[in-house]
C-alpha positions as CSV (number, residue, x, y, z in Angstrom):
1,X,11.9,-12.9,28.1
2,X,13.3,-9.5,27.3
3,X,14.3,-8.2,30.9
4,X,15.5,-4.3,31.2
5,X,17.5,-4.4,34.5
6,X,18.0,-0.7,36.0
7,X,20.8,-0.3,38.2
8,X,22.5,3.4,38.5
9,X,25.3,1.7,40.5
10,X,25.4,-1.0,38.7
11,X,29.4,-2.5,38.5
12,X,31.6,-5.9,37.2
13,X,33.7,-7.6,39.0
14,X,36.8,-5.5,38.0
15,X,35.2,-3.1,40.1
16,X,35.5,-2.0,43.9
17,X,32.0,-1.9,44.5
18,X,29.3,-4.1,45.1
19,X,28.8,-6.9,42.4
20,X,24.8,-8.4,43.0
21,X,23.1,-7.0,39.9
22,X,26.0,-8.3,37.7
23,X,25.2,-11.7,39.3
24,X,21.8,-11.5,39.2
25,X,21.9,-10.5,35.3
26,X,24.3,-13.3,34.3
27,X,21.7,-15.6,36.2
28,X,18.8,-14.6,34.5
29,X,20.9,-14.3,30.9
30,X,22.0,-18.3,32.1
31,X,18.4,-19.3,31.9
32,X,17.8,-17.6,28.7
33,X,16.7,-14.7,29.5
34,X,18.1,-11.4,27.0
35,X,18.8,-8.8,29.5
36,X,20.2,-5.1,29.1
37,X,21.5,-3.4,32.3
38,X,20.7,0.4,32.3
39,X,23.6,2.4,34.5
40,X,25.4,5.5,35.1
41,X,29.0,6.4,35.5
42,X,29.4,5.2,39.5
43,X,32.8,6.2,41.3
44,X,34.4,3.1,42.0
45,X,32.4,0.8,39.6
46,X,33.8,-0.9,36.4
47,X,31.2,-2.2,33.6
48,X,33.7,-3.5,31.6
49,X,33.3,-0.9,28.7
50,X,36.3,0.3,26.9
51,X,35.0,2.4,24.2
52,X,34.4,6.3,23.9
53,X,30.4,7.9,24.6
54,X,28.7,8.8,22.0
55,X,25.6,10.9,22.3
56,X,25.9,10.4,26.5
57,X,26.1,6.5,26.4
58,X,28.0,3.9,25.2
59,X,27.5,-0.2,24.9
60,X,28.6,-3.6,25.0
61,X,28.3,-7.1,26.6
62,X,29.4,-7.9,29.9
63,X,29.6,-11.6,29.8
64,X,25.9,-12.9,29.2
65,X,24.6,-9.6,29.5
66,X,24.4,-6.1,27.7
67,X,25.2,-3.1,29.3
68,X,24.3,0.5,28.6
69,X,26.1,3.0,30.8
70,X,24.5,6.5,30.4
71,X,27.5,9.4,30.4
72,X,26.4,10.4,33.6
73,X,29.1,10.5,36.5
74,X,27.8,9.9,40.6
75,X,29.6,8.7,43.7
76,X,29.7,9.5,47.4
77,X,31.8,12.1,47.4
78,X,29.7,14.3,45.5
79,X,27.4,16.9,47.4
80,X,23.9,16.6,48.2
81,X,22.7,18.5,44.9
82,X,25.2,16.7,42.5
83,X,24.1,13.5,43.5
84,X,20.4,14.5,43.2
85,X,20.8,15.8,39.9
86,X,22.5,12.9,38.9
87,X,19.8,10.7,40.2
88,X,17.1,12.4,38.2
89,X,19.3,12.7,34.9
90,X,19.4,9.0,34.9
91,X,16.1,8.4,35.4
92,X,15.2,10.7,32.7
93,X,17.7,8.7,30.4
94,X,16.1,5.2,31.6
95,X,12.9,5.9,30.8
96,X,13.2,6.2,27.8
97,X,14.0,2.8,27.4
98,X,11.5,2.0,29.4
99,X,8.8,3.4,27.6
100,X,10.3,2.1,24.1
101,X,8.3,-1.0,24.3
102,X,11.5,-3.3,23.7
103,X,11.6,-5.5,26.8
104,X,8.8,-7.2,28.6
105,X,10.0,-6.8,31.8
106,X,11.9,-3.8,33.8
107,X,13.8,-4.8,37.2
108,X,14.2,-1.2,39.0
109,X,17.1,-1.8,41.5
110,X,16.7,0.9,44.4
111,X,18.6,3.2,45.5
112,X,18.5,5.7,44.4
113,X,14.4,5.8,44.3
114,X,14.4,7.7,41.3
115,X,15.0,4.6,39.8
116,X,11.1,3.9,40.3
117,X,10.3,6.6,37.9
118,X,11.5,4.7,35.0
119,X,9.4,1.5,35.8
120,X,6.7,3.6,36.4
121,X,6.9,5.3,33.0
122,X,7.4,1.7,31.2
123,X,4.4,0.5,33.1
124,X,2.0,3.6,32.0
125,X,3.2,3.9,28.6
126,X,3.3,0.1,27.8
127,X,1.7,-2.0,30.6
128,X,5.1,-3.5,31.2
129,X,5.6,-4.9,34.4
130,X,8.6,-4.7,36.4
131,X,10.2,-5.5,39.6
132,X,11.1,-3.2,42.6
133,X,14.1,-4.2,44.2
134,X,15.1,-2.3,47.7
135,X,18.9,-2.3,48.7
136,X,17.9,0.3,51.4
137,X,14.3,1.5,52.6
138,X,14.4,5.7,51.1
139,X,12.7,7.7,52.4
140,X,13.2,5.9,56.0
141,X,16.6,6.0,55.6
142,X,17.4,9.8,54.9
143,X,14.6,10.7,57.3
144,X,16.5,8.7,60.1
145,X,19.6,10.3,59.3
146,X,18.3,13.7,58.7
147,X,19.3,16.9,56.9
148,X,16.8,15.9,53.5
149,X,14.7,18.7,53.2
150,X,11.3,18.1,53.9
151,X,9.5,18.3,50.6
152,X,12.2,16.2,49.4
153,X,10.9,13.3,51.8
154,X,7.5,14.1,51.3
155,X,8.3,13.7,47.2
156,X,9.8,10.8,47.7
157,X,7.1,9.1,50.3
158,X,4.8,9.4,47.0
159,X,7.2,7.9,44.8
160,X,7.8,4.6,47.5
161,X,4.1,4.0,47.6
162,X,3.7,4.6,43.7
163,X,6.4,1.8,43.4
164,X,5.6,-0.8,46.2
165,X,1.5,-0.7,45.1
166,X,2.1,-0.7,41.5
167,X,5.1,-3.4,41.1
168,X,4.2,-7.3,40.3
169,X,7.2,-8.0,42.7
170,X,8.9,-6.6,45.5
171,X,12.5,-7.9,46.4
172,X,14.0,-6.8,49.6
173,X,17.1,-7.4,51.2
174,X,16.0,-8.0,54.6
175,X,12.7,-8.9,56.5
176,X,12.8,-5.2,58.1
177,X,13.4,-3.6,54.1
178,X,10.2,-6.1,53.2
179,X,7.9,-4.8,56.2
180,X,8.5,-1.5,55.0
181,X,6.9,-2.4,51.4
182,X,3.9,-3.9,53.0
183,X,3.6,-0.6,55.4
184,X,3.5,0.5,51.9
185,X,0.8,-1.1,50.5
186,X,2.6,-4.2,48.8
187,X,0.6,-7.3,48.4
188,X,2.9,-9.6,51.3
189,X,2.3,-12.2,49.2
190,X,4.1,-10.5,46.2
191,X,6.9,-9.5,48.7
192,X,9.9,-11.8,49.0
193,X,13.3,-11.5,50.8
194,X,16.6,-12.4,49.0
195,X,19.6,-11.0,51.1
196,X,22.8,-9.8,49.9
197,X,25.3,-13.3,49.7
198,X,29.0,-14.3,49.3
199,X,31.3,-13.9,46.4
200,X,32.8,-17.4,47.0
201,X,35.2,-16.9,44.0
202,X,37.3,-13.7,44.9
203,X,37.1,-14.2,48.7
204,X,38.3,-17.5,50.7
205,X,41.1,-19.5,51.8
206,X,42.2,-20.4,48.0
207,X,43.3,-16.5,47.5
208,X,46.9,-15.0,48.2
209,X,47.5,-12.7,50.5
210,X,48.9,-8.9,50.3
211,X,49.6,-6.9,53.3
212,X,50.1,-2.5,52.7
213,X,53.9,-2.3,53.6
214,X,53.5,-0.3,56.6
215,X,52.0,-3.7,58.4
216,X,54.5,-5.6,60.6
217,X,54.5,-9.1,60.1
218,X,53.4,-9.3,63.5
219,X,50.4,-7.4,63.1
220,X,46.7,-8.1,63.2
221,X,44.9,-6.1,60.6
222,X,41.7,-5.0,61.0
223,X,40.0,-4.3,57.4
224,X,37.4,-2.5,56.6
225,X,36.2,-1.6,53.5
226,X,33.8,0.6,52.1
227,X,32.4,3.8,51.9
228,X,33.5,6.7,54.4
229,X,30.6,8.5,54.2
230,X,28.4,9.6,57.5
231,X,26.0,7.1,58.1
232,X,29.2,4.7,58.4
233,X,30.4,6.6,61.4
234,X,33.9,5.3,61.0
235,X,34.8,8.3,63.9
236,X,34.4,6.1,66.1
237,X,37.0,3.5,64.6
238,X,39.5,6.2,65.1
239,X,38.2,6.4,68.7
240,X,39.3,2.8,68.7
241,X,42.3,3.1,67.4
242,X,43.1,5.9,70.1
243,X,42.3,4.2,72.6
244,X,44.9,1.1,71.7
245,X,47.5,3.5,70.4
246,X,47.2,5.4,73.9
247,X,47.4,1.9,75.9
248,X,50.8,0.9,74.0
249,X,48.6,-1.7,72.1
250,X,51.2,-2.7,69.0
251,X,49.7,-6.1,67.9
252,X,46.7,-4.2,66.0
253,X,46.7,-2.2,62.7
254,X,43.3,-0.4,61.3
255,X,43.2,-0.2,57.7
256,X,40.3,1.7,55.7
257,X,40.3,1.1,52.4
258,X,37.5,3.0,50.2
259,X,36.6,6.5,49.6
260,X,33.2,9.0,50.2
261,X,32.8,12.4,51.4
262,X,34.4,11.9,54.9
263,X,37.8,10.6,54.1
264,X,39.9,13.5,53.7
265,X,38.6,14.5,57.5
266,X,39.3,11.4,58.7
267,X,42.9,11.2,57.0
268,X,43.6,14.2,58.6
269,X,42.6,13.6,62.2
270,X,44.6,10.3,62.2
271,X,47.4,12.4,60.9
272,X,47.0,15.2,63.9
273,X,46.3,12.7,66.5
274,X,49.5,10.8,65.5
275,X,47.5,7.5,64.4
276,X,50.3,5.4,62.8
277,X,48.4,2.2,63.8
278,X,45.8,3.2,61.3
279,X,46.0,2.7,57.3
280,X,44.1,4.3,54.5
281,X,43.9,2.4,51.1
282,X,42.2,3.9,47.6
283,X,39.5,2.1,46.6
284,X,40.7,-1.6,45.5
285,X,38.9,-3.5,42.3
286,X,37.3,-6.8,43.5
287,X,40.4,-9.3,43.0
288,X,42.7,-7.1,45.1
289,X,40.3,-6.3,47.5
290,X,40.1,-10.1,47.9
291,X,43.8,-10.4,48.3
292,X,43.8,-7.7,51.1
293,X,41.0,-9.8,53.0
294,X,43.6,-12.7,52.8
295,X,46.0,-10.8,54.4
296,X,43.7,-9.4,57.1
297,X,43.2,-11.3,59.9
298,X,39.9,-9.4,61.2
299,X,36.7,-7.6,59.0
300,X,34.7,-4.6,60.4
301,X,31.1,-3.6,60.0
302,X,30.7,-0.5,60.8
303,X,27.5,1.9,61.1
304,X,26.7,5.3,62.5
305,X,24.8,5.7,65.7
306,X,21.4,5.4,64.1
307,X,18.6,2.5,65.5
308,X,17.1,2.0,61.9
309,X,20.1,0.8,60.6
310,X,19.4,-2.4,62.9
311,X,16.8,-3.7,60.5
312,X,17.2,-1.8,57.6
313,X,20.5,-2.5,56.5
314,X,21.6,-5.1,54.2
315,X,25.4,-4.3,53.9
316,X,28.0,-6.2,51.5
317,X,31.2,-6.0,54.5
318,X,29.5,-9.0,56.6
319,X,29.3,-11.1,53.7
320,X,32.8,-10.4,52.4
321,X,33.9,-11.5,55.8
322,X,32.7,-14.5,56.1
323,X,33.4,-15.6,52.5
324,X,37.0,-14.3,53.3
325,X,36.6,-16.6,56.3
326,X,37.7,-13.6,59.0
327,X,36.1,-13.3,61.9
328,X,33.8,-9.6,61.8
329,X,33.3,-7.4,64.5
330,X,30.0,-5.3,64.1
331,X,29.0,-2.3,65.5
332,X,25.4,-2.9,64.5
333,X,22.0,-4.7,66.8
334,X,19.5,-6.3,65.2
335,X,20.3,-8.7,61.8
336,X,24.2,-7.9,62.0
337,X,24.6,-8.9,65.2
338,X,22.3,-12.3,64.8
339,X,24.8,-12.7,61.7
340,X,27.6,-12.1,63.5
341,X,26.5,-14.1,66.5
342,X,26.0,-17.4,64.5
343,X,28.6,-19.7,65.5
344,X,30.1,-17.2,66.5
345,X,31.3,-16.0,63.4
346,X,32.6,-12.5,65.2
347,X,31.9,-10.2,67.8
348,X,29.3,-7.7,68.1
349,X,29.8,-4.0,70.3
350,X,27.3,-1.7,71.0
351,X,27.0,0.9,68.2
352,X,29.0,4.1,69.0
353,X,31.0,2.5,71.5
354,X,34.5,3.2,71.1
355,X,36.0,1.1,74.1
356,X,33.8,-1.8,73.4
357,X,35.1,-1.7,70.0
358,X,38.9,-1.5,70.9
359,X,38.4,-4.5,73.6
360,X,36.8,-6.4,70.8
361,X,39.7,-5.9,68.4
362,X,42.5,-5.9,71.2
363,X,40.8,-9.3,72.1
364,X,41.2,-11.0,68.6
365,X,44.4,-9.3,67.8
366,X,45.8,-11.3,71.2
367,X,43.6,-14.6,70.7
368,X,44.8,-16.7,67.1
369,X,43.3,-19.9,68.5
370,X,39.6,-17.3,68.6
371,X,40.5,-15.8,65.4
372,X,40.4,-19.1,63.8
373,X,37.9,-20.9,65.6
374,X,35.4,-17.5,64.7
375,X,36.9,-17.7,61.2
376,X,36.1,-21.2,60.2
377,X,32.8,-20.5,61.2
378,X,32.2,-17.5,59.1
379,X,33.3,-19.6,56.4
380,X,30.8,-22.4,57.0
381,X,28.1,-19.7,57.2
382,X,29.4,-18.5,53.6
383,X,29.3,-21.7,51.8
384,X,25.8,-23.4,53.2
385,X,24.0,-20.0,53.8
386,X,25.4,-17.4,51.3
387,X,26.3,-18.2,48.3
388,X,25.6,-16.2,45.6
389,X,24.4,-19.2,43.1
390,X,21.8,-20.2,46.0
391,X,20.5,-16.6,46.5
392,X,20.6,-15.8,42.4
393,X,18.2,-18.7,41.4
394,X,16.1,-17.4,43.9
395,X,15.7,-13.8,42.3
396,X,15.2,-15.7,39.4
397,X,12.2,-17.8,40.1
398,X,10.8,-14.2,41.5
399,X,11.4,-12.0,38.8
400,X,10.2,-15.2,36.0
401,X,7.0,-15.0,38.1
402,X,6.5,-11.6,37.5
403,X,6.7,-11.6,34.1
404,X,4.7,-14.4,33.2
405,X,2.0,-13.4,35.9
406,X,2.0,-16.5,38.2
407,X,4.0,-15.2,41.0
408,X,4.4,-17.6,43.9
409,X,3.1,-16.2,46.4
410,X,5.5,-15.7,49.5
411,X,3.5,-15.6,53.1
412,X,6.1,-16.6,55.2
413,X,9.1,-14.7,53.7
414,X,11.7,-17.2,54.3
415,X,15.3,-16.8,53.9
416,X,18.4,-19.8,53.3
417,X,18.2,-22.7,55.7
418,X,15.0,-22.2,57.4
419,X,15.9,-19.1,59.3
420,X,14.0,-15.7,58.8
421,X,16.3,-12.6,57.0
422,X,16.2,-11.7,61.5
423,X,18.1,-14.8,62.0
424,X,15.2,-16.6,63.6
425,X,14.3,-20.4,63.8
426,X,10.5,-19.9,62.7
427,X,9.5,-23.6,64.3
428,X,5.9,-22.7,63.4
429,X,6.2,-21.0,60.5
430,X,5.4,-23.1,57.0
431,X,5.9,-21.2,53.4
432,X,8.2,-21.6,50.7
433,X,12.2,-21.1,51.6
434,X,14.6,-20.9,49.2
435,X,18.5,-21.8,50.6
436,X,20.1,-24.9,51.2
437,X,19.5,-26.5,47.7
438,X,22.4,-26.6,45.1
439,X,23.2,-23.5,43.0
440,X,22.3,-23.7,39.2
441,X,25.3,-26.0,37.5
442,X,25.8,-23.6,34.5
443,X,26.1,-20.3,36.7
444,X,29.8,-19.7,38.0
445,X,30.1,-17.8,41.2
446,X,30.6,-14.3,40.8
């Protein structure tokens, strides 16, 4: 099957960002599958290209796969207008491939939701069916957060339902992202949950360490990683670290590695406020980033202040935790916290709160013999739950189905090992699972 896999965001592993439609297109390309990935130009990602754009694209293989990366720059720095602009060049540029009647099958990976357009188009012009993949709910999410002007919500409520009632499958990366398709108008039977999973390869006890050199070698470091954008309220792990640095707490280091639109303010209130137990890190490709979760003894999740996020949120930082086997302190209710919960593999604050947060951390930071008992849990979660291979052969048998128009159908939406994507034991509930099998020999974790 010729697959078309849309992905604006899309990156390789030599990137710092997140890796699952790489996976997932080396998965499909394992099973024989000839699949072309569709991007942009995504601050932080690497595709792996080397050579020069001509006539705004350029191309090449990435492993199994082919890649096409449109000339077309976007990252979470960039304003408001920028970004949408962006968005819609690249869905202009995807179409057309789309519509050229080359593949049989389009994977649209959202967000952005523009991406829908592109499927849309292919599926008008050509009757090519595609599947709708959602890696956050839009336009719940930017109507929770606010500040998205109205007819912008309004345009893309249209777009949501166009997508979710006209796509032969819906992938969602949690049980709350999945209700939100059937609120939608998706078949539930066409709707099926496979969550975000572990990169077993670059993350785990087999990796060597690095430390910044600012950390003492008595020193618990506290890593998180990822955006600094609003919704990741990462105020409030500066609140944190004021409230150790104020009660003479020395065995705890924040570090912050990433980049977005709220960094330089966040630099320089740590810098005013004398901060000198907190670190800030450029963005780090996936191998380094690894090494720096060796050296860390403790990951953070960390959200802003909004309820959505408790079920609406699929985010890579839990699962790089407990692949890394560190024990993660979320600030999140709902599916983090059930995550995080699980063994324990962590500890879970209220969202916001600052002195919860520094108890949590002063806690591990004090408490080896916790660390590791928390850690060795996280790990076992990463291996028999997580796994990328596990969670790939599933898309796989979901997005086969849609192109050869037999679909399992999916009433129970089950996630690995019998639990539901809300970490619940569903005793009663009977339907088709897919975790706790073996991962497909030929595929290598990513």
């Amino acid at each position: 099957m010729r697959v078309l896999y849309l992905h604006q965001h899309y990156s390789g592993p030599g990137g710092s960002t997140a890796t699952r439609s790489h996976v997932f297109a080396e998965a499909l390309a394992a099973r024989g599958h000839d699949v072309t990935v569709a991007c942009g130009r995504y601050a932080g990602a690497a595709t792996g290209l080397e050579g020069t754009f001509r006539r705004g694209h350029r191309e090449g293989r990435a492993g199994r796969h082919r890649v096409v990366e449109f000339d077309i720059p976007c990252g979470n720095a960039m304003g408001l207008a920028a970004r949408s602009g962006a968005f819609l060049r690249y869905a202009a540029r995807a179409a057309r491939l789309a519509g050229s009647g080359r593949f049989d099958l389009v994977v649209a990976s959202s967000t952005p939701l523009t991406v829908a357009l592109p499927a849309l188009v292919g599926r008008a012009l050509r009757g090519t069916p595609f599947v709708f993949e959602i890696r956050d709910p839009w336009p719940e999410l930017p109507r929770a957060m606010g500040g998205v002007p109205r007819m912008a919500l309004a345009a893309m409520e249209r777009l949501a339902d166009a997508a979710c009632r006209r796509a032969a499958a819906v992938v969602a990366l949690s049980e709350g992202m999945a209700e939100t398709a059937v609120a939608r108008g998706a078949d539930p039977g066409r709707v099926h949950v496979v969550p975000n999973g572990c990169d077993l390869r670059h993350l785990g006890p087999h990796i060597s360490s690095w430390r910044p050199e600012e950390a003492a070698p008595w020193e618990c470091l506290a890593l998180y990683a990822g955006a600094h954008g609003r919704a990741n309220g990462l105020g409030t792990l500066l609140d944190a670290a004021a409230i150790l640095r104020a009660r003479g707490e020395m065995r705890l280091r924040v570090v912050l590695a990433g980049e977005g639109a709220e960094k330089p303010a966040l630099m320089a209130r740590a810098a005013a406020e004398g901060l000198v137990n907190v670190t800030f890190l450029d963005p780090l490709p996936r191998e380094a980033l690894g090494r720096l979760q060796a050296g860390c003894q403790v990951a953070l999740h960390l959200l802003a202040d909004v309820p959505e996020f408790a079920e609406w949120t699929a985010p890579n930082k839990i699962m790089d935790g407990l692949a890394a086997g560190r024990p993660v302190v979320t600030n999140q209710p709902g599916r983090a916290a059930r995550i995080v919960e699980d063994g324990p593999s962590g500890i879970a604050v209220p969202p916001g709160a600052a002195a919860a947060l520094a108890e949590a951390l002063a806690r591990l930071a004090h408490d080896p013999a916790l660390r590791d008992r928390m850690g060795a849990a996280a790990r076992r979660q990463a291996v028999t739950r997580w796994d990328w291979r596990l969670l790939a052969d599933r898309f796989c048998e979901v997005v086969e189905g849609a192109g050869e128009g037999n679909l399992p159908r999916s009433p129970s939406l089950l996630w690995p090992l019998g639990t539901d994507s809300r970490g619940l034991r569903p005793e009663t509930k009977k339907g088709r699972g897919f975790g706790g099998g073996s991962p497909s020999p030929d595929l290598p974790s990513p």
